[in-house]
C-alpha positions in Angstrom: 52.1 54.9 -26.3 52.8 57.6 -24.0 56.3 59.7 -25.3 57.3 60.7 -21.5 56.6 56.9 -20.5 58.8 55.4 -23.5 61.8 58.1 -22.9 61.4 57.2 -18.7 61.7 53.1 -19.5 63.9 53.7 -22.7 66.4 56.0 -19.9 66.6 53.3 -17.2 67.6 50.3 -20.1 71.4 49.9 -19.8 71.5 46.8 -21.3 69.6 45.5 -24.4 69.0 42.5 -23.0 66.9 44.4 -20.2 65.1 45.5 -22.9 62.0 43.0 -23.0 62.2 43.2 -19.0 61.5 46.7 -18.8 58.6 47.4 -20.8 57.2 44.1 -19.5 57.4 45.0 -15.8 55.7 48.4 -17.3 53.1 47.1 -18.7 52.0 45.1 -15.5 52.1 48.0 -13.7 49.8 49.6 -16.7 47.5 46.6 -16.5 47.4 47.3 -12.4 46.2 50.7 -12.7 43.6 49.6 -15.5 42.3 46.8 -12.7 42.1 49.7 -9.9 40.5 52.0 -12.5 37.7 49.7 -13.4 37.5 48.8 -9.4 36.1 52.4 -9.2 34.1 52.6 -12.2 36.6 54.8 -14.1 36.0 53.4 -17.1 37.8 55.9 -19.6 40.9 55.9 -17.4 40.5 52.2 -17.5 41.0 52.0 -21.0 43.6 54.4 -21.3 45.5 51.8 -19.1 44.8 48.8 -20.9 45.7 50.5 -24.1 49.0 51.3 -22.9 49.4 48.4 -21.1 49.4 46.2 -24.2 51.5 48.6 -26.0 54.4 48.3 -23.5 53.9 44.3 -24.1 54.0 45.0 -27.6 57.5 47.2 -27.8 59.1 45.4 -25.4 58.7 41.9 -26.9 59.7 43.8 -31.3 62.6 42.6 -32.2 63.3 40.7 -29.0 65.1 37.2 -28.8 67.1 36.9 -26.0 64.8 35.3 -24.2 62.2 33.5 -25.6 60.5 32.4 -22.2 59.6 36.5 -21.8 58.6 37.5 -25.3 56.2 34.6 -24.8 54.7 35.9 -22.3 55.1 39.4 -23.2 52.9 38.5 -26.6 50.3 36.4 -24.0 49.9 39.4 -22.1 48.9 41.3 -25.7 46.5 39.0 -26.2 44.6 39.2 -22.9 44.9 42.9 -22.1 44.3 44.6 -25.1 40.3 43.0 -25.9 39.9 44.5 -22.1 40.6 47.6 -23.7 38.6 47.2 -27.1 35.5 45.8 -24.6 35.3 49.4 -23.1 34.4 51.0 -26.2 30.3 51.8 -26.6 29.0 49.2 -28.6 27.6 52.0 -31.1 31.2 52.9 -31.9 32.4 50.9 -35.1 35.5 49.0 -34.0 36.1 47.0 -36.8 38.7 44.4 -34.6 36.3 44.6 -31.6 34.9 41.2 -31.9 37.0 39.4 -34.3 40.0 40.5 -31.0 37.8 38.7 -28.8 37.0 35.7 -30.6 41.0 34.8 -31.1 41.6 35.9 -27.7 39.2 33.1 -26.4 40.3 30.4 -28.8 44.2 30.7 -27.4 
């Protein structure tokens, strides 16, 4: 996770109930720019995106319960953006949750 993105979404929270809405509409825009990236072959920057995409999912939905409608989705978005990511590594490199990622992500 980027530190000058987390203190930019963690400075415009005023409530903690807007918590889970922040980083959520965060990392849509995340997984936006990793859609464009790939559109133009940018593979690396791709990744980059889909990494921190997931990750603002991820700390938006911890320790989140106001509403449960959002940290659902907030977790469904984990599950399909983040084996974007892992898919963008060579196959050479040894990513031990490369596959096993991709075979839960297909089974939900």
């Amino acid at each position: 996770m980027d530190l000058e993105r987390t203190r930019r979404v963690v400075t415009r929270i005023r409530k903690w109930t807007n918590w889970c809405f922040e980083w959520f509409e965060g990392g849509c825009r995340m997984e936006r720019m990793a859609e464009e990236a790939m559109a133009e072959g940018n593979r690396a920057c791709a990744k980059r995106w889909f990494h921190e995409s997931a990750a603002c999912f991820h700390v938006g939905q911890h320790f989140f319960y106001f509403d449960d409608e959002l940290k659902a989705r907030s977790l469904e978005k984990i599950w399909s953006v983040y084996p974007k990511a892992l898919l963008l590594y060579p196959d050479n490199l040894n990513v031990p949750e490369h596959r096993n990622f991709t075979v839960l992500n297909e089974k939900l």
